[in-house]
C-alpha positions in Angstrom: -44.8 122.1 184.2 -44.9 119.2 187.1 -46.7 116.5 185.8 -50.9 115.7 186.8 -50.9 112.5 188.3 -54.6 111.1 188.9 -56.3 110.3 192.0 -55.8 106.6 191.4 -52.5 105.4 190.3 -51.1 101.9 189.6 -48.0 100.6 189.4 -45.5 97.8 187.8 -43.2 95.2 189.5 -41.2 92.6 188.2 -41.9 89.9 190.8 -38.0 89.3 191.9 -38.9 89.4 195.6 -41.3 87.4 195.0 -41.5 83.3 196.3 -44.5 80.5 196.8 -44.2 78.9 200.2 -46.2 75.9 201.3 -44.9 74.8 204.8 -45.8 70.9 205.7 -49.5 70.6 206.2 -50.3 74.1 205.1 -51.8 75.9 201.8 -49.3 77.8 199.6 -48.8 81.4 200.4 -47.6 84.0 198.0 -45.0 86.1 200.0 -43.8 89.7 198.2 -42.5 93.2 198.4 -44.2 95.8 196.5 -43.3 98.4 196.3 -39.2 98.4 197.6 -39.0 101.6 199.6 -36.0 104.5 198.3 -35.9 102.8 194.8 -36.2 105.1 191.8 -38.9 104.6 189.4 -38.4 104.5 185.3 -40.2 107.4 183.7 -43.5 107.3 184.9 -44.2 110.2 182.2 -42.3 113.0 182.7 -41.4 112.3 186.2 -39.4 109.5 188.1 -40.6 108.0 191.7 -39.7 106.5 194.8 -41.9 105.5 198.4 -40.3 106.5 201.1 -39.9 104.3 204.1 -43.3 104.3 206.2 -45.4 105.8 203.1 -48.0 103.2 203.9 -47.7 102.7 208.0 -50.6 105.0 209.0 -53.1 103.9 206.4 -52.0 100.3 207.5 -52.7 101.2 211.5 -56.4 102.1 210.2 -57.3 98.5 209.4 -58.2 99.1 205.9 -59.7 96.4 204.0 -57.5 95.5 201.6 -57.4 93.2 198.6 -55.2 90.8 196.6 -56.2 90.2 193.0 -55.3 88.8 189.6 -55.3 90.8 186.8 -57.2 94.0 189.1 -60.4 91.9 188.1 -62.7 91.7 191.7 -63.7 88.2 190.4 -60.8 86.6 190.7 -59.5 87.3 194.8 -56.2 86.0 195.7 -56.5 87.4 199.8 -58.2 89.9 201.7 -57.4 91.6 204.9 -60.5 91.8 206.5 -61.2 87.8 206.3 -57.5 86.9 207.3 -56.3 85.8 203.7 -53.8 88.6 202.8 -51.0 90.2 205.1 -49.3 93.3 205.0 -46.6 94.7 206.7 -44.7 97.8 205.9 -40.9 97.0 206.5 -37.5 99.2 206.3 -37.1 97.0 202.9 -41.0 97.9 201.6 -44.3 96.7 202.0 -44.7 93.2 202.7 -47.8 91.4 200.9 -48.7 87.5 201.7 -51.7 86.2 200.2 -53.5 82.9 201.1 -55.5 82.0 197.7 -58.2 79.9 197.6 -58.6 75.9 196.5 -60.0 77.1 193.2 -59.0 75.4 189.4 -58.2 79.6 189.0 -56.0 80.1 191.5 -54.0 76.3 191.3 -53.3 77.4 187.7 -52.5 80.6 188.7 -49.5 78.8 191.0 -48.7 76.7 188.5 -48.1 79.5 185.9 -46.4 81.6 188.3 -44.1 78.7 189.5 -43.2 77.8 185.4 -42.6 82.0 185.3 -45.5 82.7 183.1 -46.4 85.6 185.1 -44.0 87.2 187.2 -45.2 91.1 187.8 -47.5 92.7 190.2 -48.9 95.7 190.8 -50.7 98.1 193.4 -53.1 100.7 193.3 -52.7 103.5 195.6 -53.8 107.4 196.4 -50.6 109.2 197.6 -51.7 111.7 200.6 -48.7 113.2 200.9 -45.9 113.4 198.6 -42.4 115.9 197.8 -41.4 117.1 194.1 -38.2 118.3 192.8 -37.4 120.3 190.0 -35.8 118.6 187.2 -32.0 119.5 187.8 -31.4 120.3 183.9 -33.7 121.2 181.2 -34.8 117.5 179.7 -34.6 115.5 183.0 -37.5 114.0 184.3 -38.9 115.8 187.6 -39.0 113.4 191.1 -40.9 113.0 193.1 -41.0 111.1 196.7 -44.8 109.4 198.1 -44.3 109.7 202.6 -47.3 108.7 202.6 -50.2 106.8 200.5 -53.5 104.4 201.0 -53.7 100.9 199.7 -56.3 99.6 197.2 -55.1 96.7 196.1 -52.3 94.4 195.2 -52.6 92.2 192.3 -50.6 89.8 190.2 -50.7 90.4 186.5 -49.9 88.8 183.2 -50.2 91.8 180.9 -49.3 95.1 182.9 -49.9 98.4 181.0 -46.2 100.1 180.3 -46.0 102.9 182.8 -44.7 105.3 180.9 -47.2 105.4 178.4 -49.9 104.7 180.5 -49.1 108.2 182.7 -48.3 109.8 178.9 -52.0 109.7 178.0 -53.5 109.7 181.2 -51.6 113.4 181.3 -52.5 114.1 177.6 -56.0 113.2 178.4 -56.3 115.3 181.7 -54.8 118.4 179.8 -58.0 118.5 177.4 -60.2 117.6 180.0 -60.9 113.6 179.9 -61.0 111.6 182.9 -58.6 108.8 182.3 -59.2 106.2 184.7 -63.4 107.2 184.7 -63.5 106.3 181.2 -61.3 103.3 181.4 -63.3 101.9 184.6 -66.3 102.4 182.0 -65.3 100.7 179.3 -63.9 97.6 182.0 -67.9 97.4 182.9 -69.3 97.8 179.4 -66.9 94.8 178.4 -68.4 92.6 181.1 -71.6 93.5 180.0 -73.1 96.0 182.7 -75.0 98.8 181.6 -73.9 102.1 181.9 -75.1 104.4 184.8 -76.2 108.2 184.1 -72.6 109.3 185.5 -71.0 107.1 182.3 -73.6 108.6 179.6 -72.2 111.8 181.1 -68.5 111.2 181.0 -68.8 108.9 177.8 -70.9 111.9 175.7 -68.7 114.9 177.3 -65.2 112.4 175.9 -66.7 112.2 172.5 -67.4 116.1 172.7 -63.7 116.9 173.7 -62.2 114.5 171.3 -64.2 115.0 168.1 -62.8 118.8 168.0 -59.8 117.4 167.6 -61.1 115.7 164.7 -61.4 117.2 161.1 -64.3 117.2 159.2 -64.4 115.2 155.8 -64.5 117.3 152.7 -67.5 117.3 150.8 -66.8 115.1 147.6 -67.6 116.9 143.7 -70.7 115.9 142.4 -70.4 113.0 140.2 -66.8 112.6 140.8 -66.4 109.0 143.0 -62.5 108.4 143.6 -61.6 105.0 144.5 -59.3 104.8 147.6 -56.2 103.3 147.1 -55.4 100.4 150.2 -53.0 102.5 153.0 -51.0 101.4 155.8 -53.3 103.9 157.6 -56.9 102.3 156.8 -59.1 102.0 159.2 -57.6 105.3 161.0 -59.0 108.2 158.6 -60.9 111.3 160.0 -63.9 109.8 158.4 -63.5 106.1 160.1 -62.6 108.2 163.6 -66.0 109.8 163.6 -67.3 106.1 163.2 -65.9 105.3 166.1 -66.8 108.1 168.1 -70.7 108.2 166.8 -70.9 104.5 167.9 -69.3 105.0 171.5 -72.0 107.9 171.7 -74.6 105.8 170.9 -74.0 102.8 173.4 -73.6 105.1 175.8 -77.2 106.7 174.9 
């Protein structure tokens, strides 16, 4: 079955076309390709990728505004396209990012850690609006699949990038039970920064809990008078009975 792939999608670059220029007189300017067009993907979950020359041309010709961050966190802006601060071109090589950041202690340290190679990936999140698939050539291979043509979000330099593969493993696992993914991690990115939840997250947070406690077995009812004592495991903390914890409290912030 051809892999679901979400509305949404991010993905990883090392930063090896990556460079900081500061000509004379002038801020630095981080300069970078991402993603390389015709370059094949690692698993991505059950399916390899590659952009195709021109996948982002026309959504580029719409003026779209654009933005570079760090770490895909809004407070921290390296660029935008709408004030002048971040370039794109899209190039026979790939797309072309350049990204003026701002005299902020953030972004100088940012430099500085980039320059020592502290952080040296990047990622992009992108809607593909058109794309091929192939059928896996033998039974075990992963199936490809080819973006012609997607829309920008953002670009954004990272220092801990989710692994691809096993981001797209559960996003698919998640989708085939009915769980939105990136809804549910965008969420629990605004519960962590403190905002409070909207009527659409009770919704999606409840309807999770609903979906995943199913999969979770109830406790069996201990003999009266009989109290074992638990032994210490290597699996603490992940019983059935610790699981339900977990999902009775996520049901309850979201309340």
């Amino acid at each position: 079955m051809k892999p679901t792939v979400p509305t949404r999608e991010e993905r990883i670059f090392a930063l090896s076309d990556l460079e900081i220029r500061a000509d004379d007189g002038q801020p630095p300017r981080i300069v970078g390709l991402a993603p390389r067009y015709n370059v094949w993907s690692d698993d991505l979950g059950g399916f390899i990728e590659r952009f195709a020359p021109g996948a982002f041309s026309k959504t580029l010709s719409e003026t779209p505004d654009v933005r570079a961050l760090f770490n895909h966190d809004a407070n921290f802006v390296i660029g935008r396209t709408k004030s002048g601060t971040l370039g794109l071109l899209d190039q026979k090589q790939g797309l072309r990012f350049e990204a003026t950041p701002p005299e902020t202690q953030w972004a100088s340290d940012l430099l500085t850690s980039m320059r020592r190679g502290d952080i040296d990936q990047t990622s992009f999140a992108f809607r593909a609006v058109r794309d091929e698939w192939q059928d896996p050539e033998k039974e075990g291979q992963p199936y490809k699949r080819t973006v012609m043509e997607a829309r920008l979000f953002d670009v954004s330099v990272v220092t801990f990038p989710a692994y691809p593969s096993a981001t797209a493993q559960v996003r698919t696992a998640l989708a085939g039970v009915g769980i939105d993914f990136d809804a549910l991690s965008d969420f629990l990115v605004r519960a962590s920064r403190g905002l409070p939840p909207s009527d659409e997250d009770r919704d999606l947070v409840i309807a999770s809990v609903d979906i995943l406690r199913a999969f979770v077995p109830a406790a069996p009812e201990p003999d009266e008078g009989h109290h074992p004592v638990e032994e210490p495991s290597v699996y603490a903390g992940r019983s059935p009975a610790h699981l339900r914890r977990l999902l009775a409290l996520a049901e309850a912030q979201a309340a």
